[in-house]
C-alpha positions as CSV (number, residue, x, y, z in Angstrom):
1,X,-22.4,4.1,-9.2
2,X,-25.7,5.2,-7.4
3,X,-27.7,8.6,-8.3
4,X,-27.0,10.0,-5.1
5,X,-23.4,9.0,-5.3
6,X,-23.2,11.1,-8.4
7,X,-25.5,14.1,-7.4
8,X,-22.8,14.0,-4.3
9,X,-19.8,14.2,-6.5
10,X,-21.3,16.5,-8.8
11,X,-21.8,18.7,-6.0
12,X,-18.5,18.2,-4.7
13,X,-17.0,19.0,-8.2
14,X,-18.7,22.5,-8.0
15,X,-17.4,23.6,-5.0
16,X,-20.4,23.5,-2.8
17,X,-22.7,21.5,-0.6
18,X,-26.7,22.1,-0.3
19,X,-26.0,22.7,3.3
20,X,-22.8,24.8,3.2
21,X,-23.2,28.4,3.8
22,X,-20.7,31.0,1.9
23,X,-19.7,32.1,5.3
24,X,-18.7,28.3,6.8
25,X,-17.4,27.9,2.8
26,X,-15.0,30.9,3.8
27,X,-14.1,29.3,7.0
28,X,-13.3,25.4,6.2
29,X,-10.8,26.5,3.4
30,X,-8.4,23.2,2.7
31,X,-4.7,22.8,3.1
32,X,-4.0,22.3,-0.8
33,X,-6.3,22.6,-3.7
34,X,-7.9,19.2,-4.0
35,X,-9.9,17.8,-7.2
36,X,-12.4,15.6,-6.5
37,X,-14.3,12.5,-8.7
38,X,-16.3,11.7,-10.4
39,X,-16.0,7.8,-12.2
40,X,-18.4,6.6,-14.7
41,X,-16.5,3.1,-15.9
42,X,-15.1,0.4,-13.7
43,X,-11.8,0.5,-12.4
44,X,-9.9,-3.4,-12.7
45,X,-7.7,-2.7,-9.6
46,X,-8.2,-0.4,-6.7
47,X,-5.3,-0.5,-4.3
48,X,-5.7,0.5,-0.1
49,X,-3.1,1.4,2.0
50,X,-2.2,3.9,5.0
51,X,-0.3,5.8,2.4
52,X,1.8,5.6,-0.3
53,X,2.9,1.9,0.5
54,X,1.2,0.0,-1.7
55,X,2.7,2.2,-5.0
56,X,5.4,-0.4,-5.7
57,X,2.5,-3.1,-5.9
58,X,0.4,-1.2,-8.5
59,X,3.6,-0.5,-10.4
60,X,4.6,-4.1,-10.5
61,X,1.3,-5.1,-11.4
62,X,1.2,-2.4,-14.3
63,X,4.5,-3.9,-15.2
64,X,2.9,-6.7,-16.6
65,X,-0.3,-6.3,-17.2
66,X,0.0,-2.7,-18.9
67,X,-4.0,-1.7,-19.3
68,X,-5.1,-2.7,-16.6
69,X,-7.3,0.5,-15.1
70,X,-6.0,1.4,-11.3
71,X,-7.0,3.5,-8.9
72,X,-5.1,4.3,-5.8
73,X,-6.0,5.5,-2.5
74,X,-3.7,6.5,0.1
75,X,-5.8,6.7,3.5
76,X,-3.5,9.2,4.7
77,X,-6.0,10.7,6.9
78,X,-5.8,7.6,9.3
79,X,-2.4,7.1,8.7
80,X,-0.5,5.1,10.7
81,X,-2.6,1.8,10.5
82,X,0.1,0.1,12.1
83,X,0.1,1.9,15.2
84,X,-3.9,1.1,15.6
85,X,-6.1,-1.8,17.4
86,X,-7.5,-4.7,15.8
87,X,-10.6,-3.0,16.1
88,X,-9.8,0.5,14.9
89,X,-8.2,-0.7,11.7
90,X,-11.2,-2.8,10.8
91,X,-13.1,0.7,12.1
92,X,-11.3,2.6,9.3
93,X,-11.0,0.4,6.5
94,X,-14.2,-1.0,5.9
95,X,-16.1,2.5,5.0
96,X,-13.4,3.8,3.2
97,X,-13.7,0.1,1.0
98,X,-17.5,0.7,0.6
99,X,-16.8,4.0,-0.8
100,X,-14.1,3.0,-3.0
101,X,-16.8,0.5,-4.3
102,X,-19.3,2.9,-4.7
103,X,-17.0,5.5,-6.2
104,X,-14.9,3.1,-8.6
105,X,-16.6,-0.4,-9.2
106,X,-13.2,-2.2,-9.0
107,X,-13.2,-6.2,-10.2
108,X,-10.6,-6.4,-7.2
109,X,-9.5,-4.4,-4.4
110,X,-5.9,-5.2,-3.5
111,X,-5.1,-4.7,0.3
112,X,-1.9,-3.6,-0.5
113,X,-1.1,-2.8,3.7
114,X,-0.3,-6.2,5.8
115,X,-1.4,-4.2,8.7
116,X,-4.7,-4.2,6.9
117,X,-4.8,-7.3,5.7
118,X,-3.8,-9.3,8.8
119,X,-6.7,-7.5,11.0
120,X,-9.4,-7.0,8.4
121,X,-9.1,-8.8,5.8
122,X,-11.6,-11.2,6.5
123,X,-14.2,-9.0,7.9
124,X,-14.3,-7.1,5.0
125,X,-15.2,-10.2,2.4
126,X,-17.7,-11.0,5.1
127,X,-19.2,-7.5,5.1
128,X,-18.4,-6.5,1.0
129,X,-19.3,-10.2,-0.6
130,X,-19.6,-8.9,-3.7
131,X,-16.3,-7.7,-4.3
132,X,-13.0,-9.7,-4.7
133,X,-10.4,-9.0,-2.0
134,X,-6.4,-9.8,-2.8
135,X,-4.2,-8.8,0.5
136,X,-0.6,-8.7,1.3
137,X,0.9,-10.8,4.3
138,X,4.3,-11.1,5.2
139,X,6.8,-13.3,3.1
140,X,7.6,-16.1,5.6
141,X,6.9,-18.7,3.2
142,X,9.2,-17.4,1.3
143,X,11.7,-16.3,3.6
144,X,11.6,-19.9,4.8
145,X,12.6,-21.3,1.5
146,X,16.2,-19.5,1.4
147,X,16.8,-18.7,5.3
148,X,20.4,-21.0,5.5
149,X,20.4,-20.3,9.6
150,X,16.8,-20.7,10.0
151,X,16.7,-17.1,11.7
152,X,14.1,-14.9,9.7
153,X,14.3,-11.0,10.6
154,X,10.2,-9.8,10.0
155,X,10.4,-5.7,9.5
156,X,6.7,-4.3,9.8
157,X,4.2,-2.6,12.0
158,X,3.7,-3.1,15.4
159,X,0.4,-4.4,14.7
160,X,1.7,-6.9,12.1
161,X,4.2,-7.9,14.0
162,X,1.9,-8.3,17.0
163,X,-0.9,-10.2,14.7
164,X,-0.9,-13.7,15.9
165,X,-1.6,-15.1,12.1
166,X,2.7,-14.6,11.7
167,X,2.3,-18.0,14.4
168,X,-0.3,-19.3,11.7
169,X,2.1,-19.0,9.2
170,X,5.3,-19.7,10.8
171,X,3.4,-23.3,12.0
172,X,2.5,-24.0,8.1
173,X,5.5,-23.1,6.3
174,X,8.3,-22.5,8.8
175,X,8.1,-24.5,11.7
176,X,11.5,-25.2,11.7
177,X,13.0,-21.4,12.1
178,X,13.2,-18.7,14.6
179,X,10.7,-15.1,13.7
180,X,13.0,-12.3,15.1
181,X,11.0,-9.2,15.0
182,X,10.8,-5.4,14.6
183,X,8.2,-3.1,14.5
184,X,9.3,-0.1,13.1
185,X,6.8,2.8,13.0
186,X,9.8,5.6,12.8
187,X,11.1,4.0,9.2
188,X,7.4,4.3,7.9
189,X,7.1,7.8,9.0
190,X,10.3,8.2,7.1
191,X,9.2,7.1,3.9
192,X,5.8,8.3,4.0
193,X,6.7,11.7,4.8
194,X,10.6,12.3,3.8
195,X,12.0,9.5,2.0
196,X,11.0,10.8,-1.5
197,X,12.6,13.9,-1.6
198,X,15.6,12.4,0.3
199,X,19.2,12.0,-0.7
200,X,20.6,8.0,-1.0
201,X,22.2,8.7,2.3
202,X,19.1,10.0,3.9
203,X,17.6,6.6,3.2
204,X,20.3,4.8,4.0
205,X,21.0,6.4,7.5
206,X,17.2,5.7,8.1
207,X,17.1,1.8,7.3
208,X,20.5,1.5,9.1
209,X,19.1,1.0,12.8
210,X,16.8,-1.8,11.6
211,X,19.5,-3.8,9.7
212,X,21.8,-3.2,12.4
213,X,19.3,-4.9,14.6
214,X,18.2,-7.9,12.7
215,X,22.1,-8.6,12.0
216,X,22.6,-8.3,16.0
217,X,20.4,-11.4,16.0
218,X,22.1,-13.3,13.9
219,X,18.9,-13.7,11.0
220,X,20.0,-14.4,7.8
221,X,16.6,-12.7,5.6
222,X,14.8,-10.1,6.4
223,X,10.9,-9.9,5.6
224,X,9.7,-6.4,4.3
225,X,6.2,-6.8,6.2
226,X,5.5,-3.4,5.8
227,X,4.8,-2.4,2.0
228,X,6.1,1.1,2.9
229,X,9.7,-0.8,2.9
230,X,9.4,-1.6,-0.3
231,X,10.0,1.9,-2.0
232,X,13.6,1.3,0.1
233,X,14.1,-2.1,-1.1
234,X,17.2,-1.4,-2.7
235,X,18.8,0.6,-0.2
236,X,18.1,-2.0,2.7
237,X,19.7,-4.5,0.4
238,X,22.4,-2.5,-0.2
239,X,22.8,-1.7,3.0
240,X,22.1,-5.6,4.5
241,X,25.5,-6.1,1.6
242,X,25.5,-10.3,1.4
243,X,24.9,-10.9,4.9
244,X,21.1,-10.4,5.2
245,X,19.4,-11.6,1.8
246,X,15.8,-9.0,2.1
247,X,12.3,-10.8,0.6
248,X,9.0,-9.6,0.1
249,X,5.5,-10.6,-1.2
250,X,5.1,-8.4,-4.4
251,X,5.2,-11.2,-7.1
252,X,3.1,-13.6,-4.8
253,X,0.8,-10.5,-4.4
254,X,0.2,-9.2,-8.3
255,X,0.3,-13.0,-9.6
256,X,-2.4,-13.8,-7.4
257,X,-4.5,-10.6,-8.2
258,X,-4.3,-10.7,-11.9
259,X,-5.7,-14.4,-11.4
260,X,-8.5,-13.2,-9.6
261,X,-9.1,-10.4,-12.2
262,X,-8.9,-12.0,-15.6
263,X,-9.5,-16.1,-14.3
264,X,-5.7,-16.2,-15.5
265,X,-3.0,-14.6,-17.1
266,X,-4.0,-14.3,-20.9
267,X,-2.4,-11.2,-22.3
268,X,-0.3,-10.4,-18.6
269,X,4.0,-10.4,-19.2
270,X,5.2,-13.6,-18.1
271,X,8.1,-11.8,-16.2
272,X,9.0,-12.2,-12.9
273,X,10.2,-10.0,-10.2
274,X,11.2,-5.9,-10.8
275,X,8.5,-3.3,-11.8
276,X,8.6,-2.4,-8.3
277,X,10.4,1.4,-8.6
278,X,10.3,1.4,-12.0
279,X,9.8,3.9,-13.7
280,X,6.7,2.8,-16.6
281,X,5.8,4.9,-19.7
282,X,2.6,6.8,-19.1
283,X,0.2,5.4,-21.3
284,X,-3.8,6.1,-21.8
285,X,-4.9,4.4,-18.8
286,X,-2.5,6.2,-16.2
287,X,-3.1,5.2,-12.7
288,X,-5.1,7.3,-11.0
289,X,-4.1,8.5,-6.8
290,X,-6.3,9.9,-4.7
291,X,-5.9,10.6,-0.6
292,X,-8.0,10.8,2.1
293,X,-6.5,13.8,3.7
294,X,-5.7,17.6,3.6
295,X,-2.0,17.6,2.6
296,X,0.5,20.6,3.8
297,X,3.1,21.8,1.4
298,X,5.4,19.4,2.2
299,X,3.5,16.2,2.4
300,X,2.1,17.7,-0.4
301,X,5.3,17.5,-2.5
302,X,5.7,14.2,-1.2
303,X,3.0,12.9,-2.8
304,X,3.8,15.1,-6.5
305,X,7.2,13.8,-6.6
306,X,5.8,10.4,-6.3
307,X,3.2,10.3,-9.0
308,X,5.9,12.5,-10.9
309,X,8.5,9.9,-10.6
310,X,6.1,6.6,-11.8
311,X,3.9,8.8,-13.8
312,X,0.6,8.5,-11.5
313,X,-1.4,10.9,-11.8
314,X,-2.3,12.7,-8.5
315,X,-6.2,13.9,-8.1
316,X,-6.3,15.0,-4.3
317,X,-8.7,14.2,-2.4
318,X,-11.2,11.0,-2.1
């Protein structure tokens, strides 16, 4: 971490800025009380998303490789990613990976947002070559491998769904099916902002519409390309029953990023699948969350119930 880095989060620790008057200190008071940082060892894994998407990724990961250090940060300030350009996605998300550098000194960042990964991925290894970048991109591989009609169902952003690397991968590993897809930026807003503090048939009514579709058009799997869906796995499986089988890229995901980490999987739980929404014992290298943006009450409890739930512990804002 650089000297000015520090002197900044020192400052930002106390409460004040060298530039700050008491009277504009009075007048910019936040939404919530937010602690800020202040790191002085590297981090293993920092995770990026929009919001709280990406938590089923860090918990999976954590799942089997226990001490692993984490940081998470939800962008929520720019939140939704998947309703922005090409260009304003790559606009947002490579500062807010320089200072996650700077701040943390993570081995790897994981790109745990498809929306993200699909439009910047690549721009942000060119412009961060020192760091080691893991992203998430839809299942279709995968999907492709137990789709029976050869109709996959993609559920994601509109800019995921939009991204013309789902042609790329449809040509490589699924030239022989039919991409049916959804972009569903109500559902995210839903789980972002309600679904954890929701009842089961909260969630359920909310996934309804988009299973309903995707069994309209006669797919067979549906492809979580969003990693909001997956803190509503269960429920759209429950809800698909045994018509619609639902996949995503978790495993692929954390398999590949502990590889990247460690140069293999010495001392990482051979286990496969799950950790997603479990619930994992706190131990002394809790994963740390951090957002980007003032939270009202309610987001607010949002977020607490969350970390409360997969014992993360919440630090405000980044």
């Amino acid at each position: 971490m650089s000297q000015a880095y520090q002197v900044f989060a020192k400052q930002k620790l106390a409460g004040s800025s060298p530039t700050m008057t008491q009277e504009s200190q009075k007048q910019k008071k936040p939404a919530m009380p937010l602690t800020h940082f202040l790191v002085t060892d590297m981090t293993d894994f920092a995770f990026i998303d929009s919001g709280a998407g990406g938590i089923p990724y860090m918990n999976s990961l954590l799942s089997k490789k226990s001490d692993a250090k984490c940081v998470y940060i939800a962008d929520n300030k720019n939140f939704p990613y998947g309703e922005k350009s090409h260009e304003e996605v790559v606009d947002c998300v490579v500062p807010l990976a320089k200072k996650v550098c700077e701040a943390f000194e993570p081995r790897v960042i994981v790109v745990a947002c498809n929306t993200i990964s699909v439009n910047a991925l690549e721009e942000l290894r060119r412009r961060i070559p020192d760091v080691k970048f893991v992203g998430t991109v839809p299942a279709i591989k995968l999907a492709a491998g137990i789709s029976k009609k050869r109709r996959l169902g993609l559920l994601a952003t509109k800019a995921t769904v939009n991204n013309p690397y789902n042609d790329e991968l449809m040509k490589n590993f699924a030239s022989d099916c039919t991409l049916v897809t959804r972009g569903d930026a109500e559902l995210v807003e839903f789980i972002e902002k309600k679904s954890f503090t929701a009842t089961p048939e909260e969630c359920e009514q909310a996934v309804l519409p988009a299973v309903e579709f995707f069994r309209s058009q006669d797919c067979d799997t549906i492809i979580l390309g969003c990693t909001h869906f997956l803190h509503l796995r269960d429920v759209i499986q429950k809800v698909c029953g045994n018509e619609l089988k639902v996949v995503d890229s978790v495993d692929g995901v954390v398999r590949h990023s502990l590889e990247v980490c460690y140069g293999g999987v010495a001392g990482v739980s051979p286990a496969q699948g799950g950790g997603r929404n479990e619930v994992r014992p706190r131990g002394e290298t809790a994963p740390l969350l951090y957002v980007t943006g003032l939270l009202d009450e309610t987001y607010k409890n949002q977020y607490q119930t969350l970390c409360a739930r997969f014992n993360i512990e919440f630090k405000g804002a980044f």
